[in-house]
C-alpha positions as a Markdown table, in Angstrom:
| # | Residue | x | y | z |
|---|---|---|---|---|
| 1 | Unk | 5.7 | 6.3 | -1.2 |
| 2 | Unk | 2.8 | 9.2 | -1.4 |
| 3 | Unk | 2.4 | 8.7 | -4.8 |
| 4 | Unk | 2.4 | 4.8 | -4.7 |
| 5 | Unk | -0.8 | 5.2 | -1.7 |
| 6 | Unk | -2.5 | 7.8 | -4.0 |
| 7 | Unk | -2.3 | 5.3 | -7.3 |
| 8 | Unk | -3.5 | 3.0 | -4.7 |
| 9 | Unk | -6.5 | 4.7 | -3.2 |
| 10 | Unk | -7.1 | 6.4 | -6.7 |
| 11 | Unk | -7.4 | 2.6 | -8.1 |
| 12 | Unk | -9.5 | 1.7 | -5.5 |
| 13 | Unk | -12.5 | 4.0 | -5.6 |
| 14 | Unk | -12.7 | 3.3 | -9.4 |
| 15 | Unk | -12.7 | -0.6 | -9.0 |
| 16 | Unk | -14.9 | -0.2 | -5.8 |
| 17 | Unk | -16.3 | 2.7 | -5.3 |
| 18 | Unk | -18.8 | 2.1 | -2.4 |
| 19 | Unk | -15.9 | 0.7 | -0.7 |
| 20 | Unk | -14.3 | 1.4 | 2.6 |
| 21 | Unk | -10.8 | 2.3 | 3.0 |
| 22 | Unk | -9.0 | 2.3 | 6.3 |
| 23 | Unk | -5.4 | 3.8 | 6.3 |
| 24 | Unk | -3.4 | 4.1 | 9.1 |
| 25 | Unk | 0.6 | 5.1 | 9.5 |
| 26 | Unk | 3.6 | 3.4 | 10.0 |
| 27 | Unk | 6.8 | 3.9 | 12.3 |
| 28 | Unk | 9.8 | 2.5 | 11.1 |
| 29 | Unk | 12.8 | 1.0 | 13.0 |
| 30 | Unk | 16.0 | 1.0 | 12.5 |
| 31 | Unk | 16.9 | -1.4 | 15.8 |
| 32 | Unk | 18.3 | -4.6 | 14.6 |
| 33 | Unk | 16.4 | -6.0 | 17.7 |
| 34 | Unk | 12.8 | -6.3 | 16.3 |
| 35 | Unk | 11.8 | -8.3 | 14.6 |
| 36 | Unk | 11.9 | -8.2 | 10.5 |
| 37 | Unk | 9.1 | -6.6 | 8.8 |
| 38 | Unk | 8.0 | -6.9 | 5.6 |
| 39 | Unk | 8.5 | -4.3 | 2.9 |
| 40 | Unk | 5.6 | -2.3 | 3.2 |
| 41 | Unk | 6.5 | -0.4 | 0.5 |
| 42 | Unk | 7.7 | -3.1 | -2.0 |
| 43 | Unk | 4.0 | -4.6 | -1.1 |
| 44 | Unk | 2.7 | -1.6 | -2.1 |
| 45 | Unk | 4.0 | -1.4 | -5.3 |
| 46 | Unk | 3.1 | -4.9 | -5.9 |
| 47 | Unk | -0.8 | -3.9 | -5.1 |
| 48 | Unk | -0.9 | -1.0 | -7.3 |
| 49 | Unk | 0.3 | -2.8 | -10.1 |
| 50 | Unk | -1.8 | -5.4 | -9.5 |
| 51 | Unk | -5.0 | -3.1 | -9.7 |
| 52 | Unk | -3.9 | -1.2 | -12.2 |
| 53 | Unk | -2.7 | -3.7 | -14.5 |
| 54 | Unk | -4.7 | -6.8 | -14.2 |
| 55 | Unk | -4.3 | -10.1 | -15.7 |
């Protein structure tokens, strides 16, 4: 996933570069008890795409 948040950060100071970006980390857990998350990193790749390729 490093190299899906660089294209992703990378994209985002050249389509905004007076931007702020906050990025924070993630635990994941395996415990069938929480609740479901989303896939963060299916997300991510969705976002990249989206900036680097859009319609």
């Amino acid at each position: 996933m490093t190299a899906l948040m660089a294209a992703l950060l990378s994209g985002l100071g050249a389509a905004a570069p007076d931007a702020t970006v906050l990025v924070a980390s993630l635990t994941v857990s395996t415990s069938g008890s929480e609740e479901r998350k989303p896939n963060v990193e299916l997300d991510l790749k969705r976002g990249v795409e989206a900036l680097l390729h859009p319609q």
